[in-house]
C-alpha positions as CSV (number, residue, x, y, z in Angstrom):
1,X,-217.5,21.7,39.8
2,X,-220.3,24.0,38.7
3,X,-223.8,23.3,41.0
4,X,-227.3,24.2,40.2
5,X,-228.8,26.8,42.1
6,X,-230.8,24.0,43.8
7,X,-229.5,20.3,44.2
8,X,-230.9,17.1,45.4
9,X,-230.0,15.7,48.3
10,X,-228.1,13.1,45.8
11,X,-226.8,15.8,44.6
12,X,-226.0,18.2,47.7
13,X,-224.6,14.2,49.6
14,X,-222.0,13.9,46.5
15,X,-220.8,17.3,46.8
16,X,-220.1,17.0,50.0
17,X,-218.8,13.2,50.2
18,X,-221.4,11.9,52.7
19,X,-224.0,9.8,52.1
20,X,-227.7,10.7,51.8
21,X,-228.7,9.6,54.8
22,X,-226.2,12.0,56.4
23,X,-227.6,14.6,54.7
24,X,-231.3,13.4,56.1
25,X,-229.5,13.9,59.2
26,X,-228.0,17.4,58.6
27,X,-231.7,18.1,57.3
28,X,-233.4,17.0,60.5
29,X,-231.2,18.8,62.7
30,X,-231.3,21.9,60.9
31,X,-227.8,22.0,59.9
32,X,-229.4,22.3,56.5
33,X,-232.4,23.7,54.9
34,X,-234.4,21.8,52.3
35,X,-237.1,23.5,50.5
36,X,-240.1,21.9,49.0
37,X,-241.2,22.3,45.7
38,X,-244.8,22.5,44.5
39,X,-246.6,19.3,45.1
40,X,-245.1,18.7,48.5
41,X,-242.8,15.7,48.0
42,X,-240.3,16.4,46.6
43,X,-237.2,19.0,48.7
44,X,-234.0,20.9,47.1
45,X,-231.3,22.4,48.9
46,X,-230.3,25.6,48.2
47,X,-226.5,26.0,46.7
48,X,-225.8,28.9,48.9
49,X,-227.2,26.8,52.1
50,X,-224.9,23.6,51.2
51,X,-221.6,26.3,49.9
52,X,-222.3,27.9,53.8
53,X,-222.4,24.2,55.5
54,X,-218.9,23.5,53.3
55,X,-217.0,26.9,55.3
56,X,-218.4,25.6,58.7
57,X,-217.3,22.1,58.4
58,X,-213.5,21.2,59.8
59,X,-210.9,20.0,57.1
């Protein structure tokens, strides 16, 4: 599967087979960086961020 240089959290909660509030977890712990883009509402996650998450996490 190819990702974007910057996913959703949708996005980044598929590739990772968790849900999105899971990955609102992860993002409020600072497991994971979100970064907001212009405006202020809306946050991507970076696709070397989650790829760096992926090597951390157990099998």
């Amino acid at each position: 599967m190819s990702l974007p240089d910057l996913l959703t959290k949708r996005q980044a909660a598929d590739y990772l087979q968790v849900s999105v509030p899971t990955i609102n977890n992860y993002l409020r712990r600072s497991i994971l960086r979100a970064y907001k883009l212009p405006g202020g509402r809306l946050v991507r996650i970076r696709r070397e961020d989650l790829l760096a998450l992926l090597e951390q996490m157990p099998e």
